[in-house]
C-alpha positions as CSV (number, residue, x, y, z in Angstrom):
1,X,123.5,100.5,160.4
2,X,124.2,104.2,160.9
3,X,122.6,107.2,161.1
4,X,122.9,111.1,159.8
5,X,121.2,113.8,160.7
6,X,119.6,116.4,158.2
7,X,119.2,120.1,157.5
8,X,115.5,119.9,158.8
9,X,116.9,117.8,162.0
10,X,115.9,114.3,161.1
11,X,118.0,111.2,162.1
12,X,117.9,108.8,158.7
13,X,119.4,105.6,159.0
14,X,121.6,103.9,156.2
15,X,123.9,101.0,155.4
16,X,126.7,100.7,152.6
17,X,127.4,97.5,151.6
18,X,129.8,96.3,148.6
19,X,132.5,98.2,146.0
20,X,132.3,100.4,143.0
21,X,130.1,103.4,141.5
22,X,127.4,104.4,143.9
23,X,124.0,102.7,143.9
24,X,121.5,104.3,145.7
25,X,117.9,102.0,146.6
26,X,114.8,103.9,148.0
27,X,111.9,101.7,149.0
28,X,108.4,102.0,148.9
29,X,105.4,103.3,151.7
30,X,104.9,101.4,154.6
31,X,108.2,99.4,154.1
32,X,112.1,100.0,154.8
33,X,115.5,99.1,153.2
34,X,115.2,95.7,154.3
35,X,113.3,95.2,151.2
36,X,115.6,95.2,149.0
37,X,117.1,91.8,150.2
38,X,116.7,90.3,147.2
39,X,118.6,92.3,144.7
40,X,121.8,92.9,147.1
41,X,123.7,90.0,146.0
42,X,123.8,91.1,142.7
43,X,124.0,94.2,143.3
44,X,127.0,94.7,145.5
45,X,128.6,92.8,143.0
46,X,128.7,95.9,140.9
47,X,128.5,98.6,142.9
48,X,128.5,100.4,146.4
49,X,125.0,100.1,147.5
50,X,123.2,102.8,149.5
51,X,120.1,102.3,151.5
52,X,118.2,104.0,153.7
53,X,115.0,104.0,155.6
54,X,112.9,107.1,154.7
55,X,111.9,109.5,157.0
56,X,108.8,108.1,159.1
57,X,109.9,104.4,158.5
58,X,112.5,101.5,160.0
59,X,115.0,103.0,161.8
60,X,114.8,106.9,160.7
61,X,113.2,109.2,162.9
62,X,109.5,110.6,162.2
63,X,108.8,114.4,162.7
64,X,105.7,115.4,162.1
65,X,103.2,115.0,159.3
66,X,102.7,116.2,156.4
67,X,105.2,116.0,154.3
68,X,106.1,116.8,150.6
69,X,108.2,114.8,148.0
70,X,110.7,117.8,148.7
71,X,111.1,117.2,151.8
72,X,112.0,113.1,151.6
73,X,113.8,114.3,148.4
74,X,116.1,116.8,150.6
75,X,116.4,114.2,153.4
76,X,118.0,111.9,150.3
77,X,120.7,114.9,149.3
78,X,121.7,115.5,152.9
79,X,122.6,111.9,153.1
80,X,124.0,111.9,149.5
81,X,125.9,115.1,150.8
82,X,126.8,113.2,154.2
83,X,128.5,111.0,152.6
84,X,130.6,112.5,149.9
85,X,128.4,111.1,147.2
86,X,128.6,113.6,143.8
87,X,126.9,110.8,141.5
88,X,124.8,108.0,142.1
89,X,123.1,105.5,140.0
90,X,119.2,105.5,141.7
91,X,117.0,103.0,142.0
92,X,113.1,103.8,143.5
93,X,110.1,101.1,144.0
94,X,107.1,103.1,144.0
95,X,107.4,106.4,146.5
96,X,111.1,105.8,146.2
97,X,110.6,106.1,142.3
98,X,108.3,109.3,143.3
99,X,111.3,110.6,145.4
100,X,114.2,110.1,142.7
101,X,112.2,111.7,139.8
102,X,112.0,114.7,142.3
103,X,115.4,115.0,143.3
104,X,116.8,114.7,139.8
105,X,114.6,117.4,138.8
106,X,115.7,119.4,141.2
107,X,119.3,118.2,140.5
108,X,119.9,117.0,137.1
109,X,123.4,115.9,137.4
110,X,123.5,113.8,140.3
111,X,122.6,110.5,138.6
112,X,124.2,108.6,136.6
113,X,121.0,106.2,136.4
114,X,117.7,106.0,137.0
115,X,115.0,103.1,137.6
116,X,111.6,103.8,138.2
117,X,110.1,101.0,139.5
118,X,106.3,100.3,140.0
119,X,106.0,104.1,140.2
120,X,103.7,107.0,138.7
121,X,104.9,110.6,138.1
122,X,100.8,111.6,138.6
123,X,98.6,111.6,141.3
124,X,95.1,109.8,139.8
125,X,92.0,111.8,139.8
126,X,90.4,110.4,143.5
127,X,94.0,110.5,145.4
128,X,92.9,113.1,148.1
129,X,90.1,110.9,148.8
130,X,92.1,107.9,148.3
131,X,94.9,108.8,150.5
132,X,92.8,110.7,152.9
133,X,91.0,107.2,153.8
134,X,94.3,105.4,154.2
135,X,95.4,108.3,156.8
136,X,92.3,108.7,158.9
137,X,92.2,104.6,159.4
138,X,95.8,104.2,160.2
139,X,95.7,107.8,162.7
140,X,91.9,105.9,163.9
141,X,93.0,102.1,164.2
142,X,96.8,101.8,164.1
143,X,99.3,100.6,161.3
144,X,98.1,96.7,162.1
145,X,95.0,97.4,160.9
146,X,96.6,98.9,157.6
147,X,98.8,95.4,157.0
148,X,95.9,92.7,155.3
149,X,94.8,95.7,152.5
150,X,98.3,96.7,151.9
151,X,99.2,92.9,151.4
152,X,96.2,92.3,149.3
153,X,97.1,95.4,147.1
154,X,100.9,94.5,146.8
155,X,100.9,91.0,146.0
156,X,98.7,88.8,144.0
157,X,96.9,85.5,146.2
158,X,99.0,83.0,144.9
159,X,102.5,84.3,146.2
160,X,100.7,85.5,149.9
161,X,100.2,81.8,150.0
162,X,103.2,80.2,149.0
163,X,105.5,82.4,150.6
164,X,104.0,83.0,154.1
165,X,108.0,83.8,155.9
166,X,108.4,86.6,153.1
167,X,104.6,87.9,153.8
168,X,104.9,87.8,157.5
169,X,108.6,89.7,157.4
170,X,106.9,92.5,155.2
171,X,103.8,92.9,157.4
172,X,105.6,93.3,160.3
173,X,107.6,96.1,158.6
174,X,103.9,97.8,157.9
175,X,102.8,97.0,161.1
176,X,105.4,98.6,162.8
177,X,106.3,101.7,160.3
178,X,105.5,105.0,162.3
179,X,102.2,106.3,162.1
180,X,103.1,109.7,161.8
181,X,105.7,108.5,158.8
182,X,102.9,106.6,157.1
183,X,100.4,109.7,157.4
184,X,103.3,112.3,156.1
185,X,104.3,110.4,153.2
186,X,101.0,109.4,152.2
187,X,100.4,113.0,151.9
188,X,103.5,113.5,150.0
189,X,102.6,111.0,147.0
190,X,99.3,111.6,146.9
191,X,100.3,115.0,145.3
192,X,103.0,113.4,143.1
193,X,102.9,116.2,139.4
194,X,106.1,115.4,137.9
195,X,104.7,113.5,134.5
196,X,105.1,117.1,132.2
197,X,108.7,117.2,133.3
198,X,110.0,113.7,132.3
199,X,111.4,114.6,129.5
200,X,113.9,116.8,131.3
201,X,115.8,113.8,132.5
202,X,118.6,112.4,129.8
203,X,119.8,110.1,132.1
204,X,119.7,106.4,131.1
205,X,116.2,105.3,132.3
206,X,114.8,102.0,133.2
207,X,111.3,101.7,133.8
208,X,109.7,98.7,135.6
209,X,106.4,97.8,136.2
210,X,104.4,94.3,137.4
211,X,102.2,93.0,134.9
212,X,99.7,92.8,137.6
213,X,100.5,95.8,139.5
214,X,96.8,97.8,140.3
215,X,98.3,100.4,142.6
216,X,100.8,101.8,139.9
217,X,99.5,99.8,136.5
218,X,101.2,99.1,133.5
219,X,99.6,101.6,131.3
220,X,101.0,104.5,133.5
221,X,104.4,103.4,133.1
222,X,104.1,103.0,129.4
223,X,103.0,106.6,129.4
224,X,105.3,107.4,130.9
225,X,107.9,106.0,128.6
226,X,106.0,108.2,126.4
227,X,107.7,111.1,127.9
228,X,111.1,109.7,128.1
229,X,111.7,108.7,124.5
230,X,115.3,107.5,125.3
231,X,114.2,105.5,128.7
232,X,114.1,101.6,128.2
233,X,110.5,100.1,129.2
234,X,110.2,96.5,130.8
235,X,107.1,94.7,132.1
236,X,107.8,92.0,134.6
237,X,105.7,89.2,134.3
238,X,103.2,87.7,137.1
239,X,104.4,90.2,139.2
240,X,102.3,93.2,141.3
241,X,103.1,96.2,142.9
242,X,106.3,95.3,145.0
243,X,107.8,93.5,142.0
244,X,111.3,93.1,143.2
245,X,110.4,90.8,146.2
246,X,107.8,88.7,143.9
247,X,109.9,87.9,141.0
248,X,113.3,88.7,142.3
249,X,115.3,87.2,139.5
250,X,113.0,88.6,136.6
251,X,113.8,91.9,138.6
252,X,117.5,91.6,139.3
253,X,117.6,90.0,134.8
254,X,116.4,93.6,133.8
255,X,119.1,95.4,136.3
256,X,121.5,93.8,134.8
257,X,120.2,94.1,131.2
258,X,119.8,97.3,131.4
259,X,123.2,98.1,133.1
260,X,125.3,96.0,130.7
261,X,123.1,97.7,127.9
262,X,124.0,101.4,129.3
263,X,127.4,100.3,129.6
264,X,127.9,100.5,133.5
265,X,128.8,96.6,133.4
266,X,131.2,94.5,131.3
């Protein structure tokens, strides 16, 4: 694990694992790069994967809220800069979705790939009251008391129960995300407007969604696709919002379908 330091003075934390083209994996609220676990096997097979913990969560440092999707999108080019990295392929579950659709519109050629991952590209009609709940409870009671409703929200009943080491690993990572962090990025998301500009990126374009995924559903990642004409749509099955860590090898299938289809694997 190391760290870099960025323009706006923020320590981010990273860890390159594995050879190849550059992979870069941004994870979603309230979690950290430890989540994506379950695709780095695969993964570092191919390539030479990038995470990070964004700013406010894990290891990174937390300045003060709010924040905007440019700012976590300019913390992700400092590090991309830190490191020498011209091109990377990009893959974002949810805010990290919301933070690689802004940075490649901000800096079309720096992708070679893109996945959106239980994401959206618009904020939904009740998001400042929505997100403005979630902020004043977890500024009021502390990030434990956010952990049952985000669970409940991420993954269906079934999995919570059957998979209690993998539930009580993510809930300490919302417990114990920044309070600050989780405040500034809620902010940031809730004000996510990037769904009239999608067809601006000509990048090959996966998008994922959970068939049971209420937080970011299915029908906004078909519309989406919509607006990409060229992007490649897949729905994972009995799967919800944090798709990768519920049906990990349905995930990892359509990574490599769609990487062998785009012709970054032989």
């Amino acid at each position: 694990m190391e760290k870099i330091t960025t323009q706006q003075g923020n320590q981010i934390a990273y860890k390159v694992d594995g050879d190849g083209p550059w992979l870069t994996l941004s994870h979603s609220l309230a979690s950290n790069m430890l989540a994506w676990n379950p695709q780095m096997s695969f993964l570092t097979a191919h390539f030479r994967v990038l995470r990070f913990d964004t700013r406010g969560h894990g290891l990174s440092s937390a300045p003060a809220d709010p924040y905007s999707l440019e700012d976590l999108a300019q913390d992700a080019d400092d590090l991309l800069q830190s490191l020498g990295i011209k091109q990377t392929h990009w893959i974002g579950l949810s805010m990290g979705g919301m933070i690689g659709q802004t940075l490649i519109l901000k800096y079309p050629n720096l992708f070679n790939s893109l996945v959106l991952a239980d994401t959206t590209s618009k904020r939904p009609d009740n998001a400042k009251q929505m997100w403005g709940e979630r902020i004043a409870k977890a500024k009021a009671q502390g990030m434990p008391a956010m952990v049952e409703s985000t669970l409940k929200r991420w993954f269906s009943d079934q999995f919570r129960q059957t998979h209690p080491a993998i539930i009580q690993q993510i809930a300490e990572g919302i417990a114990t995300t920044s309070i600050g962090g989780f405040a500034g990025c809620c902010e940031a998301i809730s004000k996510i407007n990037t769904f009239d500009r999608l067809s601006e990126i000509t990048c090959p374009t996966l998008i994922l969604v959970g068939e049971h995924d209420h937080g970011t559903p299915p029908e906004m990642a078909h519309a989406m696709k919509e607006q990409m004409h060229d992007a490649i749509f897949h729905q994972i099955p009995n799967a919800g919002h944090i798709s990768n860590i519920e049906q990990p090898e349905l995930f990892n299938q359509s990574l490599s379908d769609f990487y062998t289809q785009s012709g970054f694997l032989r």
